[in-house]
Kinemage of the C-alpha trace (Angstrom):
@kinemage 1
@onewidth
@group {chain A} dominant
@subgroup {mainchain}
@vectorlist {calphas} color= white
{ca unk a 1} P 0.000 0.000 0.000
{ca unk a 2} L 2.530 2.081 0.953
{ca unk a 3} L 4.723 1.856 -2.120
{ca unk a 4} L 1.820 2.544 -4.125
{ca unk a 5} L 0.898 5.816 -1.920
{ca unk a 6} L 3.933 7.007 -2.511
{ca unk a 7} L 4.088 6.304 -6.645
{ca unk a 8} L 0.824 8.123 -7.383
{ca unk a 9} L 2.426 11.128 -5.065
{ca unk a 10} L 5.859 11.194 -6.877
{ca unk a 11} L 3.699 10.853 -10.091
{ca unk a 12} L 1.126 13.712 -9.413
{ca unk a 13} L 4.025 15.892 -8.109
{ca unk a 14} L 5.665 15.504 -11.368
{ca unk a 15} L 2.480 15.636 -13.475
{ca unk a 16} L 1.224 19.154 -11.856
{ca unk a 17} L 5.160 20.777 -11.934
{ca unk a 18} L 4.728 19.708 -16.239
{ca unk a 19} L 1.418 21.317 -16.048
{ca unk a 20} L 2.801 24.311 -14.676
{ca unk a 21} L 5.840 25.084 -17.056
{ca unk a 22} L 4.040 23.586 -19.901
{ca unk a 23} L 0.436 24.986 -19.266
{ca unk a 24} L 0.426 27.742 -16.970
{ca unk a 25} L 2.418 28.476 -13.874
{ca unk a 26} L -0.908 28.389 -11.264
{ca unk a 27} L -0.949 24.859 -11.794
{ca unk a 28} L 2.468 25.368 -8.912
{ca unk a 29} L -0.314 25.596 -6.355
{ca unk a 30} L -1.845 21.942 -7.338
{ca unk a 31} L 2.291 20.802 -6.396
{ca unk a 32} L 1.546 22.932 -3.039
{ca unk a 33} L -1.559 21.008 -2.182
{ca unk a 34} L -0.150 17.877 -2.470
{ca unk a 35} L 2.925 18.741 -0.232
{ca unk a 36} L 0.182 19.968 2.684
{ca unk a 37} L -1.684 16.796 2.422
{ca unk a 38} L 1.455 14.584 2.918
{ca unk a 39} L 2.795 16.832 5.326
{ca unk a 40} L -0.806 16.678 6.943
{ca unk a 41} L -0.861 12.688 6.791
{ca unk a 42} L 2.570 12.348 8.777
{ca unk a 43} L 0.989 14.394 11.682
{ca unk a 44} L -2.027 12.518 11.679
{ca unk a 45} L -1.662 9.316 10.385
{ca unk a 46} L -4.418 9.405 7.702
{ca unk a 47} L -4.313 9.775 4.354
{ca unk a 48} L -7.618 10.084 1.755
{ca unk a 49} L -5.704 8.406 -1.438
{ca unk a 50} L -4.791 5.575 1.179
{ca unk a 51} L -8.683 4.999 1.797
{ca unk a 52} L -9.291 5.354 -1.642
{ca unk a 53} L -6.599 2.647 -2.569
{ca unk a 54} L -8.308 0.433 -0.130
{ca unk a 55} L -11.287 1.209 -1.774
{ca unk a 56} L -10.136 -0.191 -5.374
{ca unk a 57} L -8.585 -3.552 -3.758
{ca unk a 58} L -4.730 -1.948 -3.213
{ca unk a 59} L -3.301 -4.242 -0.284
C-alpha cells in the first residue's frame, strides 16, 4: 500500500510541476496542495488516497 501511496504522489508531483511550465504556472499551487496533504498525513496518520486505494482492492 505504501509503495503505491507514494508512486501516485511522486507521479502527481511531477504531473502538476509539467502542467505548470508547460500549461500555466498556477498549476504550482496543485504541487503545493499535495505537499500539505502529505505533510498533513505524517501528523495525523491518515491519508484520503490511502482509503481510496483500499477502496479499489490496493493491499
Amino acid at each position: 500500500m505504501e509503495r503505491v501511496l507514494r508512486g501516485v504522489a511522486g507521479a502527481m508531483i511531477l504531473i502538476s510541476l509539467l502542467l505548470a511550465y508547460r500549461v500555466h504556472p498556477a498549476w504550482i499551487w496543485f504541487t503545493v496542495f499535495i505537499g500539505l496533504n502529505l505533510l498533513q498525513s505524517a501528523f495525523t496518520n491518515w491519508c484520503l488516497m490511502m482509503n481510496t486505494l483500499k477502496k479499489f482492492g490496493v493491499k
